[in-house]
C-alpha positions in Angstrom: 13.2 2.4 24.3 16.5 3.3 23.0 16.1 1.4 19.6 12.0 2.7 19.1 11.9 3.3 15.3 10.3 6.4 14.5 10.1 7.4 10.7 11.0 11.0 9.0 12.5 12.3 12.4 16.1 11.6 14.1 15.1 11.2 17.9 18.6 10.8 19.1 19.5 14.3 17.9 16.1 16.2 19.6 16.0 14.3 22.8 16.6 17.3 24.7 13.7 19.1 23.1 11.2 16.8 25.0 11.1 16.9 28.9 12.0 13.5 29.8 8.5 12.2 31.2 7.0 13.5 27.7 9.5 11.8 26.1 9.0 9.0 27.7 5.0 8.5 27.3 5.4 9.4 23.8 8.3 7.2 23.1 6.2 4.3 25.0 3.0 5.0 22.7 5.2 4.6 19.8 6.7 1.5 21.4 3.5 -0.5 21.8 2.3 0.4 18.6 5.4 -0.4 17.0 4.7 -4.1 18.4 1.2 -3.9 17.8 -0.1 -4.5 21.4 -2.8 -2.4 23.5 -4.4 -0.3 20.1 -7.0 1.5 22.9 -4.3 2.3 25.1 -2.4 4.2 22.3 -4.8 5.5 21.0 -6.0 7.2 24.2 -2.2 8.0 25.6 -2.4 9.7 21.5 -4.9 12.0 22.3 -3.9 13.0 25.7 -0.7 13.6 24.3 -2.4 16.2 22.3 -4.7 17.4 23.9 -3.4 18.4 27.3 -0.5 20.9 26.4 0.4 23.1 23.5 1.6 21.2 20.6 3.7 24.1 19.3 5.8 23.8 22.6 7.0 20.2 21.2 7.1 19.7 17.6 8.5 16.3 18.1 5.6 15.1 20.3 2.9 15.9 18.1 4.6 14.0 15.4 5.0 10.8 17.6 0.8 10.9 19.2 -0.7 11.9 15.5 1.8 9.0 13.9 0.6 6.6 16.8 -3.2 7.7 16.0 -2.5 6.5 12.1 -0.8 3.5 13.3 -4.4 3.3 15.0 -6.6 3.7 12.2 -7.8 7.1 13.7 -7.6 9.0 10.8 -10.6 11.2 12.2 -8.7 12.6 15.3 -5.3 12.6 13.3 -7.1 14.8 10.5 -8.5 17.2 13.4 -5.2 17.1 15.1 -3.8 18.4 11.7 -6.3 21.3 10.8 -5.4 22.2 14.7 -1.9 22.9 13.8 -1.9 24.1 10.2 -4.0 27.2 12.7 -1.5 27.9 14.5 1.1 30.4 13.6 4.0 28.3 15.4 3.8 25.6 13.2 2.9 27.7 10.1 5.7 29.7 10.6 8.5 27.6 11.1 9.9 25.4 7.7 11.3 22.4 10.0 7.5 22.3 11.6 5.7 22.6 8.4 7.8 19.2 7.0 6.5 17.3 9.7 2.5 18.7 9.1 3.0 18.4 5.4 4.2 14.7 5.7 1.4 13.8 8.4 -1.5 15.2 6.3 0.0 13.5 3.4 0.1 10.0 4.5 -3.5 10.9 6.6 -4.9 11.6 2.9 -2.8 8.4 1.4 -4.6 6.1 4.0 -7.7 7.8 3.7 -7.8 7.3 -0.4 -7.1 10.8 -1.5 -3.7 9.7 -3.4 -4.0 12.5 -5.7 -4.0 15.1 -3.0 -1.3 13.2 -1.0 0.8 13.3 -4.2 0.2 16.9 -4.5 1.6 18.0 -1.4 4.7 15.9 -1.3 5.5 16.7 -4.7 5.6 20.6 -3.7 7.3 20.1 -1.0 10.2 18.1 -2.3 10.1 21.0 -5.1 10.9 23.8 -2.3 13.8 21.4 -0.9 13.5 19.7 2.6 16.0 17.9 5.0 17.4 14.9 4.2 15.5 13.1 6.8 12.1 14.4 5.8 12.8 13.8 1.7 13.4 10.4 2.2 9.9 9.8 4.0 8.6 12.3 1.1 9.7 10.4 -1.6 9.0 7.2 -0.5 5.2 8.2 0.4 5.3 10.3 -3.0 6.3 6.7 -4.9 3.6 5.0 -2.6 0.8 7.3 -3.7 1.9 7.7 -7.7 1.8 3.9 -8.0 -1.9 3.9 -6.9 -2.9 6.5 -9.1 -1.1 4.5 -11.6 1.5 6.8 -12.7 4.4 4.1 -12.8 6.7 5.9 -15.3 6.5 9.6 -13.0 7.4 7.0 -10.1 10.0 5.5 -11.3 11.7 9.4 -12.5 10.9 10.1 -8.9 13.1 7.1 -7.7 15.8 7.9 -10.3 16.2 11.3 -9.4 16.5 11.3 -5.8 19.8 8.4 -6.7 17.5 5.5 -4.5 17.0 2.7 -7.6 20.5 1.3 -6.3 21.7 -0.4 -3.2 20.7 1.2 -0.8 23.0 3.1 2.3 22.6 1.1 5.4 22.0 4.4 7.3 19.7 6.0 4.8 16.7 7.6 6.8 14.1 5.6 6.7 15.1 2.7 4.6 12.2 0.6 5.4 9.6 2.8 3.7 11.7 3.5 0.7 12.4 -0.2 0.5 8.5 -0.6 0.8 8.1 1.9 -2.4 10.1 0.4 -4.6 8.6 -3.0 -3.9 5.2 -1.5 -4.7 6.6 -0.2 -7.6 8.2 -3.2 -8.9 4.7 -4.6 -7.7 2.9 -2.5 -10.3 5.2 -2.8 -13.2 5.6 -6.5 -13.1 9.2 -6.7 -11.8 8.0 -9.1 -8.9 11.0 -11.0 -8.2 12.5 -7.4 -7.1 9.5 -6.4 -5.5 9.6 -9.7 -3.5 13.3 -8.8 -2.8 12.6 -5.1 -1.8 9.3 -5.9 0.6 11.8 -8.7 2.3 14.8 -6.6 2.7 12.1 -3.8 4.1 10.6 -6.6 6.5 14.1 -7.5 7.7 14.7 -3.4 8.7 11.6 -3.2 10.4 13.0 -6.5 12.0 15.7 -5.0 13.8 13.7 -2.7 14.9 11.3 -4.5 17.3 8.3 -3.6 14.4 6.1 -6.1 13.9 2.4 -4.5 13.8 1.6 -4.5 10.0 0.0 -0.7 10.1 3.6 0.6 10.4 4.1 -1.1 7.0 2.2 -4.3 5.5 5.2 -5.4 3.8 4.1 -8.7 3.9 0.9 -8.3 2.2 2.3 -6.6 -0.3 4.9 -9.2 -1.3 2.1 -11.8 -1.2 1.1 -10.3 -4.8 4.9 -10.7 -5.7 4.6 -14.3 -4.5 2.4 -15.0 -6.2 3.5 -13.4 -9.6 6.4 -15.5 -9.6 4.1 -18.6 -8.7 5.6 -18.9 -5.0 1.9 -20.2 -3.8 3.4 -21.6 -0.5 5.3 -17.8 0.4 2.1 -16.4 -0.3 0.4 -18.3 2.0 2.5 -18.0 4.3 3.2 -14.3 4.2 -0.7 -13.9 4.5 -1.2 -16.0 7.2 1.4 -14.5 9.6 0.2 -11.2 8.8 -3.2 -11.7 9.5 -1.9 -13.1 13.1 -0.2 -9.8 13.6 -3.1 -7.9 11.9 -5.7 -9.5 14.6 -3.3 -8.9 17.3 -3.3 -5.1 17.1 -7.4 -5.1 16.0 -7.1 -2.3 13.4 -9.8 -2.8 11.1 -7.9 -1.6 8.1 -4.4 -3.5 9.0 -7.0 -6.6 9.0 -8.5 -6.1 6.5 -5.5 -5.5 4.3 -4.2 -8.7 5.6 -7.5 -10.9 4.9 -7.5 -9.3 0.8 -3.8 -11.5 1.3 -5.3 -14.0 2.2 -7.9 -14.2 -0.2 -6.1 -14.4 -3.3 -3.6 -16.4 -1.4 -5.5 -19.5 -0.6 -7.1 -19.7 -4.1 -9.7 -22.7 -2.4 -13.2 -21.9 -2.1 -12.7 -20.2 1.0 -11.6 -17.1 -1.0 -14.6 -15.2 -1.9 -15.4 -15.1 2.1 -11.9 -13.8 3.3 -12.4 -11.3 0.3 -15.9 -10.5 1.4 -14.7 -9.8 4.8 -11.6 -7.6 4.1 -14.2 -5.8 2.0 -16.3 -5.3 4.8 -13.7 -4.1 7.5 -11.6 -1.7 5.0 -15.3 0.1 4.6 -14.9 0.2 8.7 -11.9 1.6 8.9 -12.0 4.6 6.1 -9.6 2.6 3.8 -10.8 3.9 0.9 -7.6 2.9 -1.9 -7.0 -0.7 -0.2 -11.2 -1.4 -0.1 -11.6 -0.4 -4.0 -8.9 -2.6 -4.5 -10.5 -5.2 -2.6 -13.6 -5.0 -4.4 -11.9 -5.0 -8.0 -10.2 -8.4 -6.3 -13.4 -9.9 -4.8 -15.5 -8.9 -7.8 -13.2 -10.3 -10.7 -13.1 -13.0 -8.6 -16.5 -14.3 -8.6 -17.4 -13.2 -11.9 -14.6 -15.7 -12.7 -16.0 -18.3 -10.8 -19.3 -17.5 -13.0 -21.4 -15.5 -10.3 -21.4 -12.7 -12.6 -24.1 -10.1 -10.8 -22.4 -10.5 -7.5 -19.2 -9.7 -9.0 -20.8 -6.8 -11.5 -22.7 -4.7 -8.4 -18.7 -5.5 -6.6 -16.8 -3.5 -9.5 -20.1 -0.9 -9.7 -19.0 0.0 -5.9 -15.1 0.2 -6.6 -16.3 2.4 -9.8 -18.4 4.3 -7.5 -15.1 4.4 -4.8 -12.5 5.2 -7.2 -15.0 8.2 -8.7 -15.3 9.6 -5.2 -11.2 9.4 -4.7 -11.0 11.1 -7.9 -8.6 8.4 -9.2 -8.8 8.2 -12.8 -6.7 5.1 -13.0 -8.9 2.7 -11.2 -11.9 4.5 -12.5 -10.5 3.5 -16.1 -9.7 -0.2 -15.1 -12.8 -1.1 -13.7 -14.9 0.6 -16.5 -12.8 -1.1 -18.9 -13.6 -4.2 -16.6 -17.4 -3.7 -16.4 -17.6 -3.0 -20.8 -15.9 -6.4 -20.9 -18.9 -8.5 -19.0 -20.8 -7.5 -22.3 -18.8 -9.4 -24.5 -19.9 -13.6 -24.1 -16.0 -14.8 -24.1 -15.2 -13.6 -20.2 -16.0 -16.5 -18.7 -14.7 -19.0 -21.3 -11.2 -20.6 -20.1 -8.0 -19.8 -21.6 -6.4 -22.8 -23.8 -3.0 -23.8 -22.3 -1.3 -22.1 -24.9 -3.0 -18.5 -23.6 -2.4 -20.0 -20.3 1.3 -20.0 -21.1 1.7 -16.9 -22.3 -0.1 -14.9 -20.3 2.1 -16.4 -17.5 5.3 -15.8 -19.1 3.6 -12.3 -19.5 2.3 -12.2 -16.2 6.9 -12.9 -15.3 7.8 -9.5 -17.2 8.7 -11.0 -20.7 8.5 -9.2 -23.5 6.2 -10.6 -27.0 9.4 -10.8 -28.3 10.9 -12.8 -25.9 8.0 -15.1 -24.9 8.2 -15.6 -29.1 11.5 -16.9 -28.7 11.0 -19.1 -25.7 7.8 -20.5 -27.3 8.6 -20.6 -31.0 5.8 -18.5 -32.0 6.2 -15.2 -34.0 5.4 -12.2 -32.4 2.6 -11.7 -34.2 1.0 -15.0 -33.1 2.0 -13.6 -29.3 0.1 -10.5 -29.6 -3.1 -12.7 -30.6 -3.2 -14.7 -27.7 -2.7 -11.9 -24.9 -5.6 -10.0 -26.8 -7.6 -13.3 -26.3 -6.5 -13.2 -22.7 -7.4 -9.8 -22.1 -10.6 -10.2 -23.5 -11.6 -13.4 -21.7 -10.2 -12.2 -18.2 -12.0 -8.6 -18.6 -8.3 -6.4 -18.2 -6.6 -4.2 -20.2 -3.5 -5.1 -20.2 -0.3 -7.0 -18.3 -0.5 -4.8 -15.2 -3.9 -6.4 -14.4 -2.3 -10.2 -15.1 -1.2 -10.6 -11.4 -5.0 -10.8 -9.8 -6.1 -12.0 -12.8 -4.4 -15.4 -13.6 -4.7 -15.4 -9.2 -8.3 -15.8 -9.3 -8.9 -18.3 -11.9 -9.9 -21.3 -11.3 -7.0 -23.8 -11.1 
């Protein structure tokens, strides 16, 4: 258990703070979840971790069994474990300690679809200054939670500023979630062949690590959308499909979940709609609330496309009705934009091959003016099409092209 990946804290410099048979059992429940075997048993070796000794004695352990219980999906008992210590005066008192609590409430708030709130903390605490390890975990969840409340350009000053756009240092702490950050934020701003390159050098970390359970990271879900922005049908497919092996494995209904809205858009057959209906259902389950709005955006787009517009207008009523209760203005603004659009007669007339075209070259991260050059066409002419695209797919813009062009029919 020498190599056990932990994130945001260096184990091989604190061993001696744990006895060694603590140490041990909380290195172990890392371990297994790490290779996403035996969730019950980690969940339970969690909470006994916790709950039979002070957790103000080790610092260290409590970070390790409330991790494990996110790794879980037990975002209940991690959120109780957390309003436990930010009582008691140990942790409260003590900079190093409050790092760890201010990160694990964070990413509990992240997971749990409060991205504003999540963003809120980490922000402040990066603005009082942290240790290196620790601001490398904050920045990298900061990223994560600005790109779902669609603030790509505060992102991107976030990734500037702390000197991480570049190559990256071999030994930086916690590579493999700032390497997941950046790929969602090349994700979101339609840089996908960097995103693609970002999510694989972050699966490749996790790798060497032993770390194949997808609730550590789903990199590979996430690059399915980069996949399939750059057309790569077959790596989409197959990313999906082995992370929904490793997803089923550990039986966390959010990690499966996540893996089956990959799958859906992947496929692009008729078996879609189901694998979308079902991640909808098990992200509900396990309190996913950002990835299940997403979902239902997905799923609902999706069959209004494929002409069952009241199934897929009561779908984007519940993400509107999600997104409200996250208090996430972005996604409340794309899928009212999405639901004023059904009104209008053109949404579910097909685009001309010309509008096919150019929404693709779009959809690649061309410019009007360049897509004018490549196509002949003046700018002007370029502008007309993507507002006939727009119109007829029900978005508001290139950001939304990714899922869009995905879920019409081929």
């Amino acid at each position: 258990m020498a190599n056990t990946y932990v994130p945001g804290i260096p184990l091989t410099e604190n061993r001696a703070l744990l006895p060694p048979d603590e140490l041990s059992l909380a290195l172990s429940t890392i371990e297994f979840a790490n290779r996403g075997v035996d969730r019950v048993m980690v969940n339970e070796q969690a909470k006994w971790l916790l709950d039979t000794a002070e957790p103000h004695r080790n610092p260290h352990r409590a970070w390790l069994a409330i991790l494990a219980l996110l790794y879980a999906g037990d975002l209940e008992s991690a959120d109780a474990q957390c309003r436990r210590l930010r009582d008691d005066p140990a942790w409260t008192g003590s900079a190093p300690r409050r790092e760890l609590l201010t990160l694990l409430r964070a990413r509990s708030s992240l997971l749990a679809g409060k991205a504003c709130q999540a963003a809120d903390m980490l922000q402040t605490m990066l603005d009082r200054g942290t240790s290196t390890q620790s601001a490398c975990l904050a920045i990298a969840w900061l990223i994560e939670a600005l790109v779902h409340l669609g603030e790509l350009d505060r992102a991107h000053q976030v990734l500037l500023d702390s000197k991480l756009a570049g190559p990256l240092d071999p030994d930086l702490p916690d590579r493999a979630h700032v390497l997941a950050a950046r790929g969602a934020l090349h994700l979101a701003g339609g840089q996908f062949r960097h995103a693609i390159d970002d999510y694989m050098a972050c699966g490749w970390v996790l790798d060497t690590c032993f770390v194949v359970n997808p609730a550590v990271i789903p990199w590979r879900s996430r690059a399915v959308f980069g996949a399939l922005g750059i057309r790569r049908y077959d790596l989409a497919l197959a990313l999906a499909e082995e992370e929904l092996i490793a997803a089923r494995k550990w039986g966390s209904p959010r990690g499966i979940g996540i893996a089956l809205h990959a799958v859906g858009v992947a496929r692009r057959d008729d078996t879609s709609v189901a694998a979308l209906e079902e991640a909808v259902a098990l992200l509900a389950q396990g309190h996913a609330r950002t990835e299940f709005m997403q979902a239902l955006y997905d799923l609902g787009m999706m069959q209004i496309r494929r002409q069952d517009v009241s199934a897929g207008r009561r779908r984007l009523v519940e993400a509107a009705m999600v997104a409200y209760e996250c208090r996430n203005a972005f996604w409340q603004k794309r899928v009212r934009f999405a639901l004023e659009r059904l009104q209008a007669p053109a949404n579910t007339s097909k685009l001309t091959r010309q509008e096919e075209k150019i929404a693709y070259l779009a959809r690649a991260g061309h410019s009007n003016r360049h897509i004018a050059q490549m196509t002949c066409l003046t700018v002007r002419t370029i502008e007309f099409h993507l507002s006939s695209v727009y119109r007829k797919l029900s978005i508001s813009g290139r950001r939304e092209l990714v899922t869009a062009l995905i879920s019409v029919p081929s």
